[in-house]
RONURO-38979 format. One record per residue (C-alpha): x, y, z. Coordinates in pm, whole numbers, padded with zeros to 5 digits, always signed. Example, Ala and Ser with C-alpha at 12.3 -4.5 7.8 and 13.67 -1.06 7.14 Angstrom:
+01230-00450+00780;+01367-00106+00714;
//
This chain:
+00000+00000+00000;+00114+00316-00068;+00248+00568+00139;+00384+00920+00123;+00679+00929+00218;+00728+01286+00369;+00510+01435+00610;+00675+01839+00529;+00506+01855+00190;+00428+02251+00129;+00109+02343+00091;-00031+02588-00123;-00119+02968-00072;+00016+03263+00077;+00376+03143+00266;+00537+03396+00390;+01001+03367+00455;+00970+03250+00778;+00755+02936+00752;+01021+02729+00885;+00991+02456+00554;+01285+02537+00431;+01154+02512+00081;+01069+02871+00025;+01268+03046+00312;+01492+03229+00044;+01457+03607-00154;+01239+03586-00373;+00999+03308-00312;+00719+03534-00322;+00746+03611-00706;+00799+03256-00807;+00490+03131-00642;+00306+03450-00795;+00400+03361-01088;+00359+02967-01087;+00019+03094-00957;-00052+03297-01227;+00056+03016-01502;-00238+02851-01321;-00483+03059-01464;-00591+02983-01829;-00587+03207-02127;-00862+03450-02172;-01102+03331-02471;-01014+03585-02701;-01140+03654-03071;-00943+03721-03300;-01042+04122-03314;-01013+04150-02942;-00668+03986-02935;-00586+04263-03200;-00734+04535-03009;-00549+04444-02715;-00218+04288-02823;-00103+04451-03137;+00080+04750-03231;+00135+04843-03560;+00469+04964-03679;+00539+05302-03785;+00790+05100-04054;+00526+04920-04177;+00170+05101-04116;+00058+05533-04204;-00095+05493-03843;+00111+05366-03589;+00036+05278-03265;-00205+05029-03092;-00417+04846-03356;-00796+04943-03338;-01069+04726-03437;-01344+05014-03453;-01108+05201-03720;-01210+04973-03985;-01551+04808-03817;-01584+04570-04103;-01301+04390-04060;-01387+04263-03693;-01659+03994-03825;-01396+03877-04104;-01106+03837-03853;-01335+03713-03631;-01459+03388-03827;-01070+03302-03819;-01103+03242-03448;-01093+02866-03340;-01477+02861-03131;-01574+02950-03459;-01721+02664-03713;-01606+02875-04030;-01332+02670-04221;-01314+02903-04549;-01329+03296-04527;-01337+03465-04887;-01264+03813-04906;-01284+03991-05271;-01183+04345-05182;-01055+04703-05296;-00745+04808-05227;-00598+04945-04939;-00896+04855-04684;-00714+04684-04418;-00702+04311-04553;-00389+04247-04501;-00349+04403-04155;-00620+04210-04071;-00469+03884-04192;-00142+03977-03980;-00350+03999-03688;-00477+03647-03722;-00083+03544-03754;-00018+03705-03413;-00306+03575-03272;-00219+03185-03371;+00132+03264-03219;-00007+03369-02896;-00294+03207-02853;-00371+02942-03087;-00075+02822-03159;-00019+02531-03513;+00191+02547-03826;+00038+02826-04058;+00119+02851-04434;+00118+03223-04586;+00149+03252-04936;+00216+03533-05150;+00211+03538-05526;+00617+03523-05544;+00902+03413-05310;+01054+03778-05376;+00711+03902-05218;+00703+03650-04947;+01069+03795-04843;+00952+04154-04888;+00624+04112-04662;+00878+03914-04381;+01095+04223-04373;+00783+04470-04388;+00495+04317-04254;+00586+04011-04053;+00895+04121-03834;+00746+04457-03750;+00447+04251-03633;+00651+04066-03429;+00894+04298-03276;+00595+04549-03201;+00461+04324-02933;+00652+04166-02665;+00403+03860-02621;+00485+03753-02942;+00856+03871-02930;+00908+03613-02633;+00754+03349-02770;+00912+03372-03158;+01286+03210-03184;+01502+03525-03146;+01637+03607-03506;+02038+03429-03614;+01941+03155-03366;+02165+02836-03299;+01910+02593-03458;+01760+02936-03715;+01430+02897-03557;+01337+03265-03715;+01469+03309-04076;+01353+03502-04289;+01088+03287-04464;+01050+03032-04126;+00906+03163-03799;+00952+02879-03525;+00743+02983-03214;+00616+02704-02931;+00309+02502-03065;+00372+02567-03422;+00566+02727-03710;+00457+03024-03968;+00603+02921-04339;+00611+03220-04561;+00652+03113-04970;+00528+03192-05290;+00278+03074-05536;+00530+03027-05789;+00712+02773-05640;+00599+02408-05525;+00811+02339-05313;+00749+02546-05119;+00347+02505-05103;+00402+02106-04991;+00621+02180-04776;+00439+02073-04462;+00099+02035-04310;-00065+02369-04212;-00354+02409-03953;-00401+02736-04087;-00330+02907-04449;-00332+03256-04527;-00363+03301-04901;-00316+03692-05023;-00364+03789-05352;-00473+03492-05505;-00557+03697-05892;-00189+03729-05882;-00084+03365-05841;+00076+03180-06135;-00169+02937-06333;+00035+02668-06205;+00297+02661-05938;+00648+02522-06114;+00377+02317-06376;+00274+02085-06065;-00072+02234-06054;-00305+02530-05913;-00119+02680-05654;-00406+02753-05435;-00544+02399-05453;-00198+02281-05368;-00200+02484-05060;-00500+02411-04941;-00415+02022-04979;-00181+02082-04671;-00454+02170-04430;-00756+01849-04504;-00560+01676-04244;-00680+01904-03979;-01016+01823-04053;-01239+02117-03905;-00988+02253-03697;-00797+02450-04010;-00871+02783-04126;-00831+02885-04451;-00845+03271-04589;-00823+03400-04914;-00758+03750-04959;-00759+03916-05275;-00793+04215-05569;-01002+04113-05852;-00856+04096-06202;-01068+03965-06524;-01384+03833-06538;-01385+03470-06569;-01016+03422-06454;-01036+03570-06102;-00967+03344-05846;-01178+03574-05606;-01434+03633-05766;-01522+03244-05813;-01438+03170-05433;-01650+03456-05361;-01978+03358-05599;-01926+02974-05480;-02008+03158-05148;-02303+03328-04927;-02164+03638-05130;-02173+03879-04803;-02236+04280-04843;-02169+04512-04565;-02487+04716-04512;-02460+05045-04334;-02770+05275-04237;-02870+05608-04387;-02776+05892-04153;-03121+06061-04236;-03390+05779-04282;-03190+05442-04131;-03249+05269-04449;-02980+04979-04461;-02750+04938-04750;-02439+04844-04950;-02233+05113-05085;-02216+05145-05502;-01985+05323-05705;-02306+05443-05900;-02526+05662-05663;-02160+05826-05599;-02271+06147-05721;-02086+06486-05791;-02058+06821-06036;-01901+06780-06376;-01546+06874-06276;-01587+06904-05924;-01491+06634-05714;-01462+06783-05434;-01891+06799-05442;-01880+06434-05424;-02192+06302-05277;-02345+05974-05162;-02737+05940-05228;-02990+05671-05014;-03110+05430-05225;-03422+05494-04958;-03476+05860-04962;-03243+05946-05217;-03139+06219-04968;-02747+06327-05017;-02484+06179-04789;-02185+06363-04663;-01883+06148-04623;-01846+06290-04276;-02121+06101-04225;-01946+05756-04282;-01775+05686-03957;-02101+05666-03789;-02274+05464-04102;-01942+05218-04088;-02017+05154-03718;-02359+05043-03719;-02286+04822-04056;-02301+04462-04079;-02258+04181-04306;-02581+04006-04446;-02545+03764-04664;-02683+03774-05024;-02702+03406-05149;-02618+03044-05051;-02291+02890-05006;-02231+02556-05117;-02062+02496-04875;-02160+02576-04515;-01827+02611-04433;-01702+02903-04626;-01825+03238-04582;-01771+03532-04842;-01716+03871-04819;-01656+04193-05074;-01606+04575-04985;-01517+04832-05228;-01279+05153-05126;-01625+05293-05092;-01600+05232-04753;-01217+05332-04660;-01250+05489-04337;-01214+05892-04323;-00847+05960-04340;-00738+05704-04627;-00944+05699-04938;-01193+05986-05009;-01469+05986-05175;-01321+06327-05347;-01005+06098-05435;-01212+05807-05553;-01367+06045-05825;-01084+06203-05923;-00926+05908-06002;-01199+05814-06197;-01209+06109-06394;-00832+06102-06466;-00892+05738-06576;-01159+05874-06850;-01025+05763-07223;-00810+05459-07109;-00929+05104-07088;-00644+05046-06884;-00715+05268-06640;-01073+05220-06596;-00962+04808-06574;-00744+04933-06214;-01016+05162-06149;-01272+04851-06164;-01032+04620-05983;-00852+04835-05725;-01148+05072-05633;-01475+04915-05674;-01325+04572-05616;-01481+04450-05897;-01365+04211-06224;-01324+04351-06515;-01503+04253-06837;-01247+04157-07117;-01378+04190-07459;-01120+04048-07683;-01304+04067-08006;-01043+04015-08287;-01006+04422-08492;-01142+04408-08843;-00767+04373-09068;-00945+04566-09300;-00958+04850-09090;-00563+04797-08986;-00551+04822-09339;-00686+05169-09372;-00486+05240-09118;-00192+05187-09209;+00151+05470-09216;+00386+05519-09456;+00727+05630-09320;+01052+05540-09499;+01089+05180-09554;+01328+04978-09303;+01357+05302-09089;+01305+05329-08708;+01050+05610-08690;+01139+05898-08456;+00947+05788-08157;+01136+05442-08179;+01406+05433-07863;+01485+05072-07887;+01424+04785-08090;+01285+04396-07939;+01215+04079-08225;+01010+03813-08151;+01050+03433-08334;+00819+03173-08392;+00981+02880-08535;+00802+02667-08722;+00883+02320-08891;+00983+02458-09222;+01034+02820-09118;+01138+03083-08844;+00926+03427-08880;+01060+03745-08727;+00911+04085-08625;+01102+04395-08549;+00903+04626-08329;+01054+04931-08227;+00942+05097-07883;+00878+05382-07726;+00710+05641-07418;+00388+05503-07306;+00437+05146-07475;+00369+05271-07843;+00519+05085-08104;+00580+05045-08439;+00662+04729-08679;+00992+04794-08824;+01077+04438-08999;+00918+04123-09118;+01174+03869-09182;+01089+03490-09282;+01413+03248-09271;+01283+02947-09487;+01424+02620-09362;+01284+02473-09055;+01542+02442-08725;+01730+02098-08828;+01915+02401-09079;+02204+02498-09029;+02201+02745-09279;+01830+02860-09145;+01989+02948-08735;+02289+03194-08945;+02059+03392-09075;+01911+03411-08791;+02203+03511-08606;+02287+03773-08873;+01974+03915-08785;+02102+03995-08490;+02428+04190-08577;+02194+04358-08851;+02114+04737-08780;+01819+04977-08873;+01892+05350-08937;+01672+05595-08708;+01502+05863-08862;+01732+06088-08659;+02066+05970-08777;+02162+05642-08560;+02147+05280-08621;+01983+05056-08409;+02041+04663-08334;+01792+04429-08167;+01828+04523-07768;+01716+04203-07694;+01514+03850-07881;+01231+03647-07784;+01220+03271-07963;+00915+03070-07887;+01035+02704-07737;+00762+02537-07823;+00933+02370-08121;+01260+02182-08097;+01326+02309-07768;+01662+02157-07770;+01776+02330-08072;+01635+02653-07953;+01835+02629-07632;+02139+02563-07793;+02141+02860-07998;+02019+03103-07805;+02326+02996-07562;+02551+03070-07832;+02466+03396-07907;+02448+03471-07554;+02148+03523-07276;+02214+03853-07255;+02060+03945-07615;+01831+03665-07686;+01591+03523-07452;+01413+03162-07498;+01049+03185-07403;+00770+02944-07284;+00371+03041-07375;+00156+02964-07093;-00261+03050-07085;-00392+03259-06863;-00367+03629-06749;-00060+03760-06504;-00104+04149-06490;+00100+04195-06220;+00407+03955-06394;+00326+03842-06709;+00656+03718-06756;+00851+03515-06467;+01171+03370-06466;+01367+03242-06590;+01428+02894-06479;+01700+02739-06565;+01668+02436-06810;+01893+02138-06962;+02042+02194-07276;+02237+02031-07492;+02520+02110-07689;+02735+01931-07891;+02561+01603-07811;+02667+01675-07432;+02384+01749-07182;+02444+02073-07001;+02239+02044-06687;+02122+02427-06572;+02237+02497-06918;+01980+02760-07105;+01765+03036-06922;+01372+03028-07024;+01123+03253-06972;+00798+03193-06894;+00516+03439-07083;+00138+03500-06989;+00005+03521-07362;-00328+03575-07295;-00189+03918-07102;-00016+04057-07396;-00263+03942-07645;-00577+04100-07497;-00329+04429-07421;-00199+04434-07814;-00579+04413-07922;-00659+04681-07665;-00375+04918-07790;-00556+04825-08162;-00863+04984-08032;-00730+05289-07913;-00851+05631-08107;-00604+05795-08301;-00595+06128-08358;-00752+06288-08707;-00538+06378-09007;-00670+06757-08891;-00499+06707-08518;-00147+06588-08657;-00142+06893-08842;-00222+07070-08500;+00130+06817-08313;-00160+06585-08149;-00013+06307-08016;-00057+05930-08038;-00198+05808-07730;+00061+05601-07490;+00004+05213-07655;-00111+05327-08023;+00007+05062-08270;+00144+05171-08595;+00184+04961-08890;+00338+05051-09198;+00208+05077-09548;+00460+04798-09718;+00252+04517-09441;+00061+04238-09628;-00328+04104-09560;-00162+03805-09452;+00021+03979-09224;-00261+04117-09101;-00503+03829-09107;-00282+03637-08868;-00241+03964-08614;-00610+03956-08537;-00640+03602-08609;-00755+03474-08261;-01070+03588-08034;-01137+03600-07691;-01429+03375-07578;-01636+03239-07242;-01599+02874-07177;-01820+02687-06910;-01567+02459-06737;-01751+02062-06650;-01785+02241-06295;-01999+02509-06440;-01778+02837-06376;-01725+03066-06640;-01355+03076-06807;-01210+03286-07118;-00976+03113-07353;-00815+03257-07677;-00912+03042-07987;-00828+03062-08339;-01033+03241-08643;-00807+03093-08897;-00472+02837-08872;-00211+03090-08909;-00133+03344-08623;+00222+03382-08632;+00221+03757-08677;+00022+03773-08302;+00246+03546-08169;+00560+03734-08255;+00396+04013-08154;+00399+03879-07804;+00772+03762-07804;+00862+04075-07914;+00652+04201-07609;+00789+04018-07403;+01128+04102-07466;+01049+04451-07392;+00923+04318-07080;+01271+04157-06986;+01431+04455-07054;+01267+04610-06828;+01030+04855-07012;+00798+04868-06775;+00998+04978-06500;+01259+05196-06645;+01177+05529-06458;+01131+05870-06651;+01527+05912-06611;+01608+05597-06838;+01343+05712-07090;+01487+06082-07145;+01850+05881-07129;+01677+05724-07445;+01601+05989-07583;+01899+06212-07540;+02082+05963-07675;+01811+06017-08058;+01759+06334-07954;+02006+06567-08201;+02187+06445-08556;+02477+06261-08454;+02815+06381-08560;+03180+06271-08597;+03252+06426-08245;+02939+06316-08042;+02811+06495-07748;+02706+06290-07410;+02375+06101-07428;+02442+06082-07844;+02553+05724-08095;+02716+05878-08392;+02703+05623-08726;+03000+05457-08671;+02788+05291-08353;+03082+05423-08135;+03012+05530-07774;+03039+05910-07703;+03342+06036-07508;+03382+05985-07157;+03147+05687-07198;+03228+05302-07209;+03088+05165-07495;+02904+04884-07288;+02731+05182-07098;+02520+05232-07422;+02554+04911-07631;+02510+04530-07647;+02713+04287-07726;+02655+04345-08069;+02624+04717-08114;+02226+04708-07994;+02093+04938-07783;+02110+04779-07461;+02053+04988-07082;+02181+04836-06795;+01892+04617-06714;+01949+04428-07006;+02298+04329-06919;+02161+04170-06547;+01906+04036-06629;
//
């Protein structure tokens, strides 16, 4: 039988130093049984909005208010975060949103909260590794470092066993993975209790061609049964692409209703009883869809307050909940209604900018028409200017190759401000690529130069060949000439605005009959991006033969063609369409398809897009351009000024000729030479 076998055990409660045990007759006895006492006492049952409200502190690094985090500052968010708490039976949260109303904030809140109080491995994903690093530095340390009960429970940073890196957070009960869409490995990398998926529009099609990235994230939380949490968090794009917007109509399709300061009538906000004076923004206006009576935006603090989320159809399934909110509702202080029409006055005229207007501000998909221009009407429209010339607004030239069985067709587009363009060259190189003869030309082409109307010649800055034939014997040519010049491209479907073109990846080659492992660089292109932009630019209005009299300018993406292009030519440029498909699940999808066979003027058009693209221009900043076009800017001469290329192709004094040209004499910035 047992028995104990001391008869001095302590007891608990208050003890005092001179209790005569022994055990706690020592300085500072009293703390460590407060505190032992207070480890008794269990966690308070906190939401996830209360944790915020209480716990976090938002960076003045990473946030325009810093401080303590408050819940009532953006009232809609508190159901949202709230669903993401565990005593909740939610599994799936949707969120389609505007920009810029506190998404993301809200989504870091639920990562502090699983830290501290919930604690589990957690996957977030952004739409690239790059951006998973940048949101760490930004976002997630700040988050961390703000509040000390997630600073002492988070591995300190350079740790022994690198607990904290800068893509791994170890903390006790659980690790936060940060990756990107784009790569696989990264999305199975373990099981996750909890996912946070941001900006889903902007994931790849397919993550490193193993599949839909967010189905292969959410594949690492079904073991968790109804424990996980899943939230998707996202910025519409196109209609019948968006991720979002089909999580978000497979849902219960929640509104946030707020009442009417003068009759209580309960409402969503729309973009269309936004009402002002022609040219006056600043009279901008909201009117009751009950009384019709005019509502001051000083008014909206009050009307965000006593809002709440009803839902507007069936999920189904139970388990997922929906939610959209347009920058309608941006709490006084961020985004005003004044600045909300402005920017849709400024975005008047442009497709463009009515698309991030439609996406970014109403939080809404845009429609994409895609109908294929009449090449009749290209044909009316066509220029003259002087054959094989780079016209004035040219300040670099890109080629794009499709290589066919029998052939390899090249375009020469020159570039300039804005995107505009112009076709300077259509070359065909008959022979298919088991020629020898056929990849010379070829590489002729690219020591070949094209005098500028303003004196200079021009070479190809940089070539895009399509891979989709005889990979191998693309790969082994475009390492010969060099990666720096000519770029090997992959054509995927689907729609990437934010990166149509990622990469590259490096890829076998061979050469020689040797295999070269890591031995080409390929690049992999969003067609459907570029095609549905070229036929946008097609659309654009040009100005009358009256206005070029008067200097008008071509609007920033105008086309030009010149008068020596073919109908062929033509036929094959607008020689695919834009169409809604009904997937076997039922939801809507848009896929290019053919009007006729032949389309290789369209698709060279996109190489050669694309190579502008990889060299960078649509980032160069306003400094690179005027660099451009100092460089055009004045005849050359035999003893060149700085910024100028005199005939000879040599580089101006005080220059080094690799400052201002490729390998081969081309045009080539910095950019082009990294990348």
């Amino acid at each position: 039988m047992y028995a104990p076998t001391s008869t001095n055990s302590p007891r608990s409660g208050p003890t005092s130093g001179k209790s005569g045990d022994g055990l706690t007759d020592f300085d500072g006895a009293g703390e460590i049984l407060r505190a032992w006492g207070s480890g008794l006492r269990t966690d308070p049952d906190l939401t996830v909005s209360e944790w915020a409200d209480r716990h976090r502190m938002l960076s003045g690094r990473a946030s325009a208010e810093p401080g303590r985090y408050r819940t009532v500052r953006t009232p809609y968010m508190r159901e949202i975060m709230d669903r993401l708490s565990p005593g909740d039976p939610t599994q799936r949260i949707v969120f389609m949103k505007a920009a810029q109303v506190g998404a993301t904030e809200a989504g870091n809140n639920w990562i502090g909260f699983a830290i501290h109080q919930a604690p589990g491995p957690m996957l977030a994903v952004q739409p690239t590794v790059e951006l998973a690093k940048r949101n760490s530095r930004q976002r997630i340390d700040p988050l961390i470092d703000e509040s000390p009960e997630l600073r002492e429970r988070v591995k300190p940073a350079r740790s022994r066993d690198a607990g904290n890196t800068m893509l791994s957070k170890e903390f006790a009960g659980g690790i936060l993975i940060m990756t990107g869409a784009n790569s696989a490995v990264g999305l199975r990398s373990t099981p996750a209790r909890y996912i946070f998926l941001d900006e889903v529009d902007a994931y790849p099609a397919s993550a490193d061609e193993e599949g839909d990235p967010v189905t292969l994230a959410e594949a690492r939380s079904l073991t968790f049964a109804h424990r996980r949490k899943v939230l998707l968090v996202s910025t519409p794009t196109i209609r019948g692409l968006s991720r979002i917007e089909r999580e978000y109509e497979a849902s219960d399709q929640r509104r946030f209703f707020v009442p009417c300061p003068h009759c209580g009538a309960m409402q969503w906000l729309k973009f269309d009883r936004l009402r002002w004076q022609k040219g006056r923004p600043e009279t901008a206006e909201y009117h009751c869809e009950g009384c019709e009576t005019p509502i001051a935006e000083h008014h909206k603090s009050a009307m965000l307050e006593g809002g709440e989320w009803r839902a507007t159809a069936t999920a189904a399934d139970p388990t997922t909940v929906g939610y959209h909110l347009s920058a309608l509702y941006s709490p006084i202080g961020w985004l005003s209604w004044q600045r909300i029409v402005r920017a849709w006055d400024a975005a008047q005229g442009s497709d463009e900018a009515i698309k991030a207007f439609r996406n970014t501000i109403v939080g809404e998909t845009w429609v994409e028409t895609g109908e294929s221009p009449d090449w009749q009407r290209l044909y009316d429209r066509r220029e003259r200017w002087t054959s094989g010339t780079v016209p004035a607004g040219g300040l670099f030239l890109t080629a794009g190759a499709d290589v066919q069985k029998d052939r390899i067709e090249v375009d020469v587009w020159a570039w300039g401000r804005g995107l505009e363009s112009w076709l300077v060259d259509h070359v065909v190189i008959e022979g298919g690529p088991d020629r020898h003869d056929a990849w010379s030309e070829l590489t002729a082409l690219l020591d070949r130069s094209w005098p500028h109307e303003r004196g200079a010649h021009l070479r190809i800055a940089r070539l895009a060949i399509d891979t989709g034939y005889e990979a191998p014997a693309v790969y082994s040519w475009s390492r010969a000439q060099g990666f720096a010049q000519v770029s090997p491209v992959k054509g995927v479907e689907g729609f990437n605005r934010s990166s149509p073109v990622s990469g590259p990846t490096f890829v076998d080659a061979t050469e020689g009959g040797k295999r070269l492992r890591r031995g080409a660089r390929l690049w992999t292109v969003a067609v459907s991006t570029f095609k549905a932009e070229t036929y946008r630019f097609l659309r654009l209005a040009r100005p009358t033969d009256e206005d070029l009299v008067d200097d008008a300018a071509f609007p920033p993406g105008s086309v030009h063609l010149p008068h020596w292009v073919e109908n062929e030519w033509l036929k094959q440029f607008v020689a695919e369409q834009l169409v809604t498909v009904r997937t076997k699940r039922g939801f809507a999808r848009l896929e290019w398809q053919k009007l006729r066979e032949r389309n290789e003027a369209l698709d060279c058009r996109v190489y050669a897009r694309a190579a502008a693209w990889i060299a960078g221009a649509d980032r160069w900043p306003e400094e690179k351009w005027r660099d451009l076009e100092d460089q055009l800017g004045a005849a050359p001469t035999d003893t060149d000024t700085a910024g100028q290329i005199n005939r000879t192709g040599q580089a101006p004094q005080g220059k080094r000729r690799s400052d201002w040209l490729g390998r081969r004499g081309g045009m080539v910035l910095s950019e082009d030479r990294s990348a």
